[in-house]
C-alpha positions in Angstrom: -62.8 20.9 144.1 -61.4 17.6 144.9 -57.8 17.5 146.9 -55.7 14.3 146.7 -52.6 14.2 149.1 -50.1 11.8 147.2 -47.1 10.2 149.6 -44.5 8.8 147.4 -41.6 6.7 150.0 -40.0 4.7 147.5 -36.2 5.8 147.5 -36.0 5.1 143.8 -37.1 8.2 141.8 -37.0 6.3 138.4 -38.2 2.5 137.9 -40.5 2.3 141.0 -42.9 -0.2 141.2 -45.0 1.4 143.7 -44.8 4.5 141.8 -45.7 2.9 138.9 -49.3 1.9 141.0 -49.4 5.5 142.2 -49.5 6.6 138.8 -52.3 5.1 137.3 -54.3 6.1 140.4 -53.2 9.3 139.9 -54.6 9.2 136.0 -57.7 7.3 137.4 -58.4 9.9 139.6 -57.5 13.2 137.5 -60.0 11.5 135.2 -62.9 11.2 137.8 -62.1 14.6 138.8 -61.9 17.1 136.6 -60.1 20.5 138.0 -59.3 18.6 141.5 -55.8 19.4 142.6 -53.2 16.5 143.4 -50.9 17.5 146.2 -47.6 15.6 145.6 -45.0 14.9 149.1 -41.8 13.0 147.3 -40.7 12.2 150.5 -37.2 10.9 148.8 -36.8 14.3 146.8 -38.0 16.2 150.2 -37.3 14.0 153.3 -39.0 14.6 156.4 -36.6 14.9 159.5 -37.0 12.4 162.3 -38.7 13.9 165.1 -36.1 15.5 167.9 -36.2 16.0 171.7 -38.0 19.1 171.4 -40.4 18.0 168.4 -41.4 15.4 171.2 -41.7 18.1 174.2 -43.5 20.1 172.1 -46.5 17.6 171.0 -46.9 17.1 174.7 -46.9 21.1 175.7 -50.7 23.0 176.0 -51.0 25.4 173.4 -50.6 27.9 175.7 -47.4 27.2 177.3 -45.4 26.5 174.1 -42.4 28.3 173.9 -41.0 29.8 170.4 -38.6 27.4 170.3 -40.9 24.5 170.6 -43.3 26.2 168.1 -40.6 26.2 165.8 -39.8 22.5 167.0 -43.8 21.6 166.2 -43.9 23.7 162.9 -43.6 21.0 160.3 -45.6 18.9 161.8 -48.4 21.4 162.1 -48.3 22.0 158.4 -48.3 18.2 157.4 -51.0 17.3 159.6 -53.0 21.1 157.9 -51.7 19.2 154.5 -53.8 16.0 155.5 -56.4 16.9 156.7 -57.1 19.7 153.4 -57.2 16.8 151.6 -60.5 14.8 150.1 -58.4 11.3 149.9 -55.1 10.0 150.4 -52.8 7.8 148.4 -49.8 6.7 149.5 -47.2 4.5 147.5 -44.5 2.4 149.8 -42.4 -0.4 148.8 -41.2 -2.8 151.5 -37.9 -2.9 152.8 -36.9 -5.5 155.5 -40.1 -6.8 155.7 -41.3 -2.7 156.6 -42.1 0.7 155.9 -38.7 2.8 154.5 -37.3 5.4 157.1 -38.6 7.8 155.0 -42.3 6.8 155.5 -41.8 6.3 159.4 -40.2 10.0 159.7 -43.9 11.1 158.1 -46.0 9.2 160.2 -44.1 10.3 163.3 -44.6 13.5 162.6 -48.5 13.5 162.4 -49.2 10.8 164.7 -49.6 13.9 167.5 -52.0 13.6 170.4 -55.0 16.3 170.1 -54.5 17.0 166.2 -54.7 13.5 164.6 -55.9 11.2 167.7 -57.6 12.1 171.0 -57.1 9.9 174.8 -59.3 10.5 177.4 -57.7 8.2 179.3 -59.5 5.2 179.1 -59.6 5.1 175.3 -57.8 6.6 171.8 -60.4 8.0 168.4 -59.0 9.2 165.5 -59.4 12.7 164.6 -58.5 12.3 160.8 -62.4 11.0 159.5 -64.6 11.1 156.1 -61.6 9.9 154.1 -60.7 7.1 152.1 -56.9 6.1 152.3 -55.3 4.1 149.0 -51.9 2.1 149.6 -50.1 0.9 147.3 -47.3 -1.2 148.2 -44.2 -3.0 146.0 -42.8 -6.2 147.5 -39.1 -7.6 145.7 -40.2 -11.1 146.5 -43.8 -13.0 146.3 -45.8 -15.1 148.4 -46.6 -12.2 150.7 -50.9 -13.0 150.2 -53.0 -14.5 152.6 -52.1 -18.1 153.8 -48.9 -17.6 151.5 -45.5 -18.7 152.3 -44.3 -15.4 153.3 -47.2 -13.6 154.6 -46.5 -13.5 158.2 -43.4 -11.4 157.0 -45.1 -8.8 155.7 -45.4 -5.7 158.6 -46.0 -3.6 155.9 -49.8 -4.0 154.8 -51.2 -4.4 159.2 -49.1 -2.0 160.3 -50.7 0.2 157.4 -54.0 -0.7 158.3 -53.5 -0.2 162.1 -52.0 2.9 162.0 -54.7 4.8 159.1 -57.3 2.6 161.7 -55.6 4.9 164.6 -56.2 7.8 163.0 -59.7 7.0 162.3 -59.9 5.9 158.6 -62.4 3.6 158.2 -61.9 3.0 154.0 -58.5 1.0 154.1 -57.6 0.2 150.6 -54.6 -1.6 149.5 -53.1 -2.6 146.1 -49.9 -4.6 145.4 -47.3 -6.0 142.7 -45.4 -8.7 144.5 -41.3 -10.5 142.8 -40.4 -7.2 141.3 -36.7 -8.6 141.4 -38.0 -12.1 139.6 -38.6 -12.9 135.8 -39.6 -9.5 133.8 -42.2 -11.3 131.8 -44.0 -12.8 135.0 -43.3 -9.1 136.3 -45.6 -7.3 133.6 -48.3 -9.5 133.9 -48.2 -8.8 137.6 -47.5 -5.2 137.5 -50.7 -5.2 134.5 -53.1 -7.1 136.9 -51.8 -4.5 139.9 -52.2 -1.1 137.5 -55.8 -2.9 136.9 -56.7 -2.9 140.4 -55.5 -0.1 141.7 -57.3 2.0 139.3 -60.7 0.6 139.7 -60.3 1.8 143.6 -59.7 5.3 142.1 -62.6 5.3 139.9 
């Protein structure tokens, strides 16, 4: 059966936007998959830790000369990156904050950004590891004018950073779906969020 790995950074639990998006994938793709499984990471009900000293000493130790210390230092990363790459498809849900990515979603990324598991060097060049998957983002912005040749759109890290970093890791089916002035007029706001739900469940089905 079908396993989708939801990542949920929003720090509001109730009356997210990007949630809101996540949702109706979530219902697009139950729908599409009968009996697949939906592994939820709530990554403001569970945060992930930033990456320490020895987290970092450990990604760079051989197998073989890991101490138990820096196994133990390595350990949640090795399940999140086992996590990923179980799953069929990924969705992840973000709003921005100060033109990025919350803390909370950087702290995840960290943590299975790790040479040899998720990406390969050989010195001349990086590949992803992390292939044959299709990646849906969903983002909330509080303003608007964040689209192409918009007013705001060279403030938006959120979307290319997105794209480069799933790029990294060797994605190669980038999808993205927005609601943009979630803090602006509530009527303007539904017909937004309605043309947003649209889209973003036409990429799950």
């Amino acid at each position: 059966m079908a396993t989708l790995l939801r990542i949920d950074a929003s720090a509001r639990t109730e009356g997210s936007y990007s949630r809101q998006l996540g949702d109706s994938f979530e219902t697009s793709w139950r729908a599409r998959h009968a009996g697949g499984t939906v592994v939820l990471r709530d990554l403001a009900l569970t945060p992930v830790p930033q990456i320490a000293d020895q987290t970092i000493t450990g990604f760079y130790t051989p197998a073989e000369a890991l101490t138990d210390a820096l196994r133990d230092a390595t350990a949640l990363s090795d399940g999140l990156i086992a996590e990923l790459r179980a799953a069929d498809e990924l969705l992840v849900t973000t709003p921005m904050y100060n033109f990025g990515i919350p803390a909370a979603l950087k702290a995840w990324v960290d943590q299975i950004v790790r040479i040899g598991h998720t990406f390969s060097y050989d010195g001349t060049s990086f590949t992803g590891l992390v292939t044959g998957k299709p990646v849906t983002i969903a983002i909330a912005y509080g303003a608007g004018g964040y689209g192409e040749g918009e007013a705001l759109a060279a403030l938006d890290l959120v979307r290319p950073y997105l794209a480069t970093l799933f790029g990294f890791l060797g994605f190669t089916d980038v999808r993205f779906a927005s609601v943009e002035a979630t803090t602006g007029d509530p009527v303007a706001l539904e017909a937004a969020l309605g043309t947003a739900r649209a889209a973003i469940t036409a990429l799950a089905a």
